[in-house]
GUPA-623785 format. One record per atom (N, C-alpha, C, CB): atom name; z, y negated, x negated. Coordinates in nm, 3 decimals, m for minus. Glycine has a CB too. Example, Ala and Ser with C-alpha at 12.3 -4.5 7.8 and 13.67 -1.06 7.14 Angstrom:
BEGIN
{site "N", {0.780, 0.569, m1.319}} {site "CA", {0.780, 0.450, m1.230}} {site "C", {0.780, 0.330, m1.320}} {site "CB", {0.905, 0.447, m1.131}} {site "N", {0.708, 0.225, m1.285}} {site "CA", {0.714, 0.106, m1.367}} {site "C", {0.787, m0.003, m1.290}} {site "CB", {0.572, 0.060, m1.408}} 
// end
This chain:
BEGIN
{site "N", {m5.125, m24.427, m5.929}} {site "CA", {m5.026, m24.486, m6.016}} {site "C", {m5.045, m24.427, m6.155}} {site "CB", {m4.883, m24.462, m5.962}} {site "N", {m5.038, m24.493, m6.255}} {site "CA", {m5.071, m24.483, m6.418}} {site "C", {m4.954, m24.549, m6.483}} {site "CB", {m5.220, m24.566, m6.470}} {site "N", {m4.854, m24.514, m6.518}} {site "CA", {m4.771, m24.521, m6.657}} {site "C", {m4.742, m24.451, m6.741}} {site "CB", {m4.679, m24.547, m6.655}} {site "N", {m4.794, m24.517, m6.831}} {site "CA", {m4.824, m24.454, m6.966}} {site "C", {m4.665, m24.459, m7.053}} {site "CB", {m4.962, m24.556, m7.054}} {site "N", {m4.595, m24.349, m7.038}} {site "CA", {m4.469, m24.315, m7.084}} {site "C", {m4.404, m24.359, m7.204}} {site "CB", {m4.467, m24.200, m7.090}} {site "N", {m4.412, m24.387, m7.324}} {site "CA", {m4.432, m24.387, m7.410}} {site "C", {m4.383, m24.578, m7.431}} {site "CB", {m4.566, m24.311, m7.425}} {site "N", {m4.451, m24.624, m7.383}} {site "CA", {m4.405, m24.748, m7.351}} {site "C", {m4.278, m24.791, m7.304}} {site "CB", {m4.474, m24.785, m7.278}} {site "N", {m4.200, m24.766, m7.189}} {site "CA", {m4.056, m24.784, m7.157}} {site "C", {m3.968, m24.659, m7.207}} {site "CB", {m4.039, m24.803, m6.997}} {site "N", {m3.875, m24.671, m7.150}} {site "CA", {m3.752, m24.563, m7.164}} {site "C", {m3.756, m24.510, m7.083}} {site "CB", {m3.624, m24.589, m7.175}} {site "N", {m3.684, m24.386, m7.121}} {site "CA", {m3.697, m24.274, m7.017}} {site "C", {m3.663, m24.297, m6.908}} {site "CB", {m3.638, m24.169, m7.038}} {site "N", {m3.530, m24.358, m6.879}} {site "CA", {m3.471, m24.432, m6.778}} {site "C", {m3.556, m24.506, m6.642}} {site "CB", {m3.406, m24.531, m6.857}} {site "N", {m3.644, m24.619, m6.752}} {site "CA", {m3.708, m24.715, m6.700}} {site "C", {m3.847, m24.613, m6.589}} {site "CB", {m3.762, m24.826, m6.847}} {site "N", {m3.868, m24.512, m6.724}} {site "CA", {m4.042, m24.421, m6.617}} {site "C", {m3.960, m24.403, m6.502}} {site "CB", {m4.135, m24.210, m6.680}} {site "N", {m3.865, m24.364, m6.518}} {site "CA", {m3.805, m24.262, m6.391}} {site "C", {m3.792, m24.359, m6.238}} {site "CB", {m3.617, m24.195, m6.443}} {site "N", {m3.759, m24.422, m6.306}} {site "CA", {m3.762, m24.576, m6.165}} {site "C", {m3.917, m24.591, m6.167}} {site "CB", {m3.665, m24.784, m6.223}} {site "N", {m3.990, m24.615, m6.253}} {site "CA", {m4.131, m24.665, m6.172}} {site "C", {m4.153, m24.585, m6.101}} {site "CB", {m4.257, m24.689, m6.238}} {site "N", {m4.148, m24.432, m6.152}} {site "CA", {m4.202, m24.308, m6.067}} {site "C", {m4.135, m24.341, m5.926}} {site "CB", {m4.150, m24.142, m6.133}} {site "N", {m3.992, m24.361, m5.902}} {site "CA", {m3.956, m24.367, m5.760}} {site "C", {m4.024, m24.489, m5.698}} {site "CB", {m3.800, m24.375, m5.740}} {site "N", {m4.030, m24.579, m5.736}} {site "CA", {m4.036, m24.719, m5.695}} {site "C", {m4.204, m24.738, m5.653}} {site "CB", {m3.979, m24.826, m5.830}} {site "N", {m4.266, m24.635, m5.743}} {site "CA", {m4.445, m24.603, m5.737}} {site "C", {m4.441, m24.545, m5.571}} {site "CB", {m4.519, m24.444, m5.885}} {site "N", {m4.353, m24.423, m5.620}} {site "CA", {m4.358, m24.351, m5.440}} {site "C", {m4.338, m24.415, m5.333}} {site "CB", {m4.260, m24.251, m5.402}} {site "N", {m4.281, m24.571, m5.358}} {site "CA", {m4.193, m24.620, m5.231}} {site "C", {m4.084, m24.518, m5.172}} {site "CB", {m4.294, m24.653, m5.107}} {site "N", {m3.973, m24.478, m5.239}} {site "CA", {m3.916, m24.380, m5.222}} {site "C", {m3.750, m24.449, m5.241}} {site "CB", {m3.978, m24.264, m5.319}} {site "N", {m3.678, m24.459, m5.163}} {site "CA", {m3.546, m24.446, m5.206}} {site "C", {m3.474, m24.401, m5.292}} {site "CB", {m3.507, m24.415, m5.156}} {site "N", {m3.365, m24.400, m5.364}} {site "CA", {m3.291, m24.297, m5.443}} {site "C", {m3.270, m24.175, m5.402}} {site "CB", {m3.180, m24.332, m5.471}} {site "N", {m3.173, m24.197, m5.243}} {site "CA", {m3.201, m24.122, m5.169}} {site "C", {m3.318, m24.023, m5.093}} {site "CB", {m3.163, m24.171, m5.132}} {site "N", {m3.432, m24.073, m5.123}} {site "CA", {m3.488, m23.981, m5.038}} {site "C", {m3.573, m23.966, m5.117}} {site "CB", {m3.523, m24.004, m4.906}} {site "N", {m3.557, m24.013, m5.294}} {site "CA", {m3.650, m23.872, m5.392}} {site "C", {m3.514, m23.787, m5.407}} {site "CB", {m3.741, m23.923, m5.598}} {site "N", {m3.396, m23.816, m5.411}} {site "CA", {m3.306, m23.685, m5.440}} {site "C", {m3.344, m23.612, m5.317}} {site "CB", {m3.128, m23.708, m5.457}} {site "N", {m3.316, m23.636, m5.216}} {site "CA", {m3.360, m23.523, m5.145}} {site "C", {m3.459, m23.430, m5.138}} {site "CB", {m3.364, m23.547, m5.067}} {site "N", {m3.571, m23.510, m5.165}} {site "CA", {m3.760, m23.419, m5.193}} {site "C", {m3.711, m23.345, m5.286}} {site "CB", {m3.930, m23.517, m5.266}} {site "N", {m3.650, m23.346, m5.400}} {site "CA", {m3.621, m23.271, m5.519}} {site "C", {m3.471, m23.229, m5.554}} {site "CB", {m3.672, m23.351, m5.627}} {site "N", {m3.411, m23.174, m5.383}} {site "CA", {m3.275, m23.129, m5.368}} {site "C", {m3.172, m23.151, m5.506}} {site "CB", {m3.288, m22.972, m5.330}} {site "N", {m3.201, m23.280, m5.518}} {site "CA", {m3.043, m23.321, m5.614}} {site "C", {m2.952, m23.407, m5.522}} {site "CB", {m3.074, m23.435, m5.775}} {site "N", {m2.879, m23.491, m5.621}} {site "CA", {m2.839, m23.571, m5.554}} {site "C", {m2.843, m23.667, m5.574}} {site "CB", {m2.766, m23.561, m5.529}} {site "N", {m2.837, m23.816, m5.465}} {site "CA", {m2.836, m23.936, m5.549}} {site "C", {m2.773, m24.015, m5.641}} {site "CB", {m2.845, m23.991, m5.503}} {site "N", {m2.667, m23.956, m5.670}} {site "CA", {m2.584, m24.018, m5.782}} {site "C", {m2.665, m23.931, m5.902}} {site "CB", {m2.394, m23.989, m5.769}} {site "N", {m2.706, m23.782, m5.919}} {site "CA", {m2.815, m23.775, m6.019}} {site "C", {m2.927, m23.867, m6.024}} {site "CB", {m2.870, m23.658, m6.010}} {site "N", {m2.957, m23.927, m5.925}} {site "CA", {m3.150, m24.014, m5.953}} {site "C", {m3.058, m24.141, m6.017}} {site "CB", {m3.296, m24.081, m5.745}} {site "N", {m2.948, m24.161, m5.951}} {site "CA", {m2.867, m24.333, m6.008}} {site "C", {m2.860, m24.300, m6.156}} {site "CB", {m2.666, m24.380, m5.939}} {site "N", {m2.795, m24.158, m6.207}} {site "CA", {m2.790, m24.180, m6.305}} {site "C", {m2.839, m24.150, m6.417}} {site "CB", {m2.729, m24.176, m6.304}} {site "N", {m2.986, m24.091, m6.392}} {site "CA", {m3.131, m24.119, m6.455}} {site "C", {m3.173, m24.243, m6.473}} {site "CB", {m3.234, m24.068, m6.382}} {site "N", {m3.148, m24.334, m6.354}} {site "CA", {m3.230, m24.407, m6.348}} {site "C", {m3.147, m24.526, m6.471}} {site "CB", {m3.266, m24.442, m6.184}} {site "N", {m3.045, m24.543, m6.442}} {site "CA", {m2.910, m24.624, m6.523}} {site "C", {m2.963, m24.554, m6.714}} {site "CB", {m2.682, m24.532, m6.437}} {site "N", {m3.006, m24.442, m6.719}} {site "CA", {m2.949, m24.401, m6.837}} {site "C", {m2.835, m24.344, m6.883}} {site "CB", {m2.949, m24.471, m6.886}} {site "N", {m2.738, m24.281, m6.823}} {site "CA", {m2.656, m24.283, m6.839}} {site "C", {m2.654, m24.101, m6.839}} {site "CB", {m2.593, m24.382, m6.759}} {site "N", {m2.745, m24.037, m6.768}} {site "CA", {m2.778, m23.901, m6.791}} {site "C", {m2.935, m23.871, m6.795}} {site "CB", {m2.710, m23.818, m6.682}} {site "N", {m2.951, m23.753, m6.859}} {site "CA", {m3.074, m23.759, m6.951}} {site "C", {m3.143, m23.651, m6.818}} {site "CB", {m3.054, m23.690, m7.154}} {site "N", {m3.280, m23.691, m6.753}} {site "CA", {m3.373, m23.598, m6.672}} {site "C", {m3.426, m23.471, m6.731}} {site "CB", {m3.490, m23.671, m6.635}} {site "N", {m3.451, m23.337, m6.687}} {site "CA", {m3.506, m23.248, m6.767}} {site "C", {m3.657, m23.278, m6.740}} {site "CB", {m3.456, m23.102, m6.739}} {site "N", {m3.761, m23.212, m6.753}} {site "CA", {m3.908, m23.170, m6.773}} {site "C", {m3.907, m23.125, m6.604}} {site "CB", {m3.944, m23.025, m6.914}} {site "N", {m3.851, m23.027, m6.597}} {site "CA", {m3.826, m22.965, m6.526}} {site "C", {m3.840, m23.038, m6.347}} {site "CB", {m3.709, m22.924, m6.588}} {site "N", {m3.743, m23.141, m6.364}} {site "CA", {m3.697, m23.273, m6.248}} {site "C", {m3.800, m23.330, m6.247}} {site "CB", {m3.578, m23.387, m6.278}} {site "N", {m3.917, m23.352, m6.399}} {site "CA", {m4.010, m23.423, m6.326}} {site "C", {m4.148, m23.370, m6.293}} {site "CB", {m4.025, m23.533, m6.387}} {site "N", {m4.157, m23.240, m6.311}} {site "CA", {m4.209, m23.137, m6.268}} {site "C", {m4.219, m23.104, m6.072}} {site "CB", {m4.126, m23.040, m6.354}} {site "N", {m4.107, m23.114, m6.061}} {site "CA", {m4.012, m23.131, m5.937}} {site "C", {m4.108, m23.211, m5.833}} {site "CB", {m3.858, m23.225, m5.978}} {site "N", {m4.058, m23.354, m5.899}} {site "CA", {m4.131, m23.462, m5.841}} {site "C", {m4.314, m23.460, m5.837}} {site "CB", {m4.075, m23.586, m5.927}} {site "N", {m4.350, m23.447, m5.952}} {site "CA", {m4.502, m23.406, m5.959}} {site "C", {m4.530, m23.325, m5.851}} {site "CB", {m4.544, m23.328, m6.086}} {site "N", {m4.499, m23.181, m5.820}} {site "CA", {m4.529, m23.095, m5.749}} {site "C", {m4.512, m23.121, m5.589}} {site "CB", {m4.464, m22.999, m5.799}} {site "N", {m4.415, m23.219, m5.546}} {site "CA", {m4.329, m23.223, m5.458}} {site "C", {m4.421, m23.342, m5.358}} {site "CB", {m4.173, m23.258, m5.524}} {site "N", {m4.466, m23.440, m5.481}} {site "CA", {m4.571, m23.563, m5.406}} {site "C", {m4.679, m23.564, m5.471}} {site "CB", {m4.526, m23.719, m5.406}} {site "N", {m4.758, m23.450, m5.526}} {site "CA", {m4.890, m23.480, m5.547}} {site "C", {m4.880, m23.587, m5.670}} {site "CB", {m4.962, m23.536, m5.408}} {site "N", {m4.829, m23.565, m5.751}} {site "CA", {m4.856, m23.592, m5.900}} {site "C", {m4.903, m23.554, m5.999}} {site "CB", {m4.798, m23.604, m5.944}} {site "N", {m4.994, m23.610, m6.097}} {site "CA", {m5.013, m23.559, m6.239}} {site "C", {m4.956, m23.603, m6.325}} {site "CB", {m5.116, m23.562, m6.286}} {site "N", {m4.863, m23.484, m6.373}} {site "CA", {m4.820, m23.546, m6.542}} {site "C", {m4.941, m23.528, m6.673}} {site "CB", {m4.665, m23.438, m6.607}} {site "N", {m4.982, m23.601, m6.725}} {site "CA", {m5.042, m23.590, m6.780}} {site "C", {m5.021, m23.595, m6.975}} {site "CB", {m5.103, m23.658, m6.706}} {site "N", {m5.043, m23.554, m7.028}} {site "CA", {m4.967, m23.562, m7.186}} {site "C", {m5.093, m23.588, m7.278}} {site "CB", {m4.877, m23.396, m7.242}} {site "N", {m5.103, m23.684, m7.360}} {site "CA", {m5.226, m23.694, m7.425}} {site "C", {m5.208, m23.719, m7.554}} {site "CB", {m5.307, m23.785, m7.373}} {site "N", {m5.288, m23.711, m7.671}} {site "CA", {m5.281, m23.763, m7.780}} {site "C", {m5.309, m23.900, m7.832}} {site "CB", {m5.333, m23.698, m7.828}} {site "N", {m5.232, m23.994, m7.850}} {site "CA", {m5.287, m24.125, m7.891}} {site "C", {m5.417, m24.105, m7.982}} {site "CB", {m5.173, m24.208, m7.969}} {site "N", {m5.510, m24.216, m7.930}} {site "CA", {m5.567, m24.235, m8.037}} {site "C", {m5.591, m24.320, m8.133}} {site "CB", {m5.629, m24.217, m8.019}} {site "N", {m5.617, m24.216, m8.245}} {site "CA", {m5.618, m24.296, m8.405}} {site "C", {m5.727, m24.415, m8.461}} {site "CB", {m5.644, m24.176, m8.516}} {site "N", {m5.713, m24.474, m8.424}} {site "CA", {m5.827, m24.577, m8.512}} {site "C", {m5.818, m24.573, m8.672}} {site "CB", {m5.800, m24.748, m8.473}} 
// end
């Protein structure tokens, strides 16, 4: 899976990332002991994810976050 961040809202990555895993709300809060009204309300926008949470998730299912520099033409 490849989304390139930068493109949607923060909101929006956070759902592909679950939705990439085939993962419930429920059962990425659980992999990453929150709760699901926290992933609802990441996912809504309505509260802001740390680094940290998606660190969480990276580590938790074999993810790379990856951070790059656009390039300049």
């Amino acid at each position: 899976m490849k989304i390139i961040a930068n493109q949607f809202k923060a909101n929006e990555t956070f759902k592909f990332i679950r939705q990439g895993l085939d993962l419930t709300q429920e059962e990425l809060a659980k992999s990453i002991e929150a709760s699901k009204s926290s992933i609802e309300k990441y996912e809504y926008g309505t509260n802001n994810f740390s680094f940290e949470t998606l660190l969480k998730i990276a580590n938790k299912h074999n993810l790379n976050i990856i951070i790059e520099s656009k390039k300049v033409k």
